[in-house]
Each structure stands twice: as C-alpha cells, then as structure tokens.
N, C-alpha and C positions, 0 to 999 in steps of 0.2 A: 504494500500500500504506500503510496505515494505522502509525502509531506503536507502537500495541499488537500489531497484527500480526507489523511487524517484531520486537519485545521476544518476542515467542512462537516465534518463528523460534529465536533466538540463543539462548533458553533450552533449548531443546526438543535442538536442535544440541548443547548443552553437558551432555545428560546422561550421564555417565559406562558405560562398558560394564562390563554388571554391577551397573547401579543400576536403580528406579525410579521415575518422580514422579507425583501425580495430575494430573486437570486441572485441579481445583481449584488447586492449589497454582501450578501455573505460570500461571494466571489472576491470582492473586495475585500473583508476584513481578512479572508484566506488569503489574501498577498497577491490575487491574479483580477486585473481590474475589467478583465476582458474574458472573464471566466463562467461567465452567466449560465451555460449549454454544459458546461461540466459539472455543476450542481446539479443541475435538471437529471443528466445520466446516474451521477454519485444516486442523488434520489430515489431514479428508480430502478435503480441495482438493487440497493444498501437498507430502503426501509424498513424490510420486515425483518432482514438478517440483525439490523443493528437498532430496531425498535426505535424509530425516529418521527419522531412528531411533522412528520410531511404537511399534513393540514396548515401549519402555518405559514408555508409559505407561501408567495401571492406573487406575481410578476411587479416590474414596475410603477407603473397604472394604478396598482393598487389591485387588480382584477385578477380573480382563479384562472390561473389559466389552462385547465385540464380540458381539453376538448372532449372527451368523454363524458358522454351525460349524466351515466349514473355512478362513476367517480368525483364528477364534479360537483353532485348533490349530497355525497357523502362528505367532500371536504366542506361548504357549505354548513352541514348541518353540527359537525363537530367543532366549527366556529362557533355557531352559534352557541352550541352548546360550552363553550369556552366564556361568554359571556361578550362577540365580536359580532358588532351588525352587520350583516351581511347584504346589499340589495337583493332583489330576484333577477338583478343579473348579472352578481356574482361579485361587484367591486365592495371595497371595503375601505373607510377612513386610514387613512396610512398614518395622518400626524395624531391621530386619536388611539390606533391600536399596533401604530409602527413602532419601532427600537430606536 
C-alpha cells in the first residue's frame, strides 16, 4: 500500500459523524492536489475491507455523486440519518456540514 493510500485511509476514517469532505479535498490533505479519481478508486476498492464511512463523502458541489440510484439513496439516507440535510437531489450544505 502506497503512502498516499494509506494518508486517504486515516483521513477518510477521521471524518466526523455528521460531517462531510470532498474528494478533492482529502486528495489534498493526502499530499496529491490532483488526486480526486484516486480517492474515488481507494473508495471503492477499500470500503468494506477497511470499514470506511464512504457516505461522507460528497464531490465538490457539494452533491453525491454516485450515479447509481439505489446507492445513491443509501448514501442519502445514512446522511441523513447522521443528522446532514440532504436535498432530493442529493446536494448538501458544505460550509454547514463540511470540514
């Protein structure tokens, strides 16, 4: 496992219930400012092997960006259920429930 990998690990592990980060942004604190699509992969390799609060993360925009319907109704609802408004179409306050 790579460096940055791991830095995406401990990050992604550290976001608060009830918050949320982009990829962007936890690409960045991992040290790669151009690293947005490598989180995405980490993500969806590493979730369930490494029990990672996926749900929080949100694209730029602020918006889920799970093209999958009924993946993107589950991150959706486990926000919510986090205590993070969610529209019905999916975007989310960022200076309200961002890091």
């Amino acid at each position: 496992m790579t460096q940055f990998t791991e830095e995406i690990l401990i990050i992604i592990k550290g976001i608060p219930y009830g918050r949320v980060m982009s990829y962007g942004q936890i690409a960045r604190l991992a040290g790669n400012t151009r690293g947005a699509r490598q989180v995405v992969r980490i993500l969806h390799s590493m979730s369930e092997k490494y029990n990672l609060p996926w749900h929080r993360i949100i694209n730029s925009k602020g918006k889920i960006s799970i093209t999958d319907k009924r993946h993107a109704a589950i991150q959706r609802e486990l926000l919510i259920s986090e205590g993070v408004e969610v529209s019905e179409e999916g975007y989310i306050d960022i200076s309200t429930y961002g890091i």
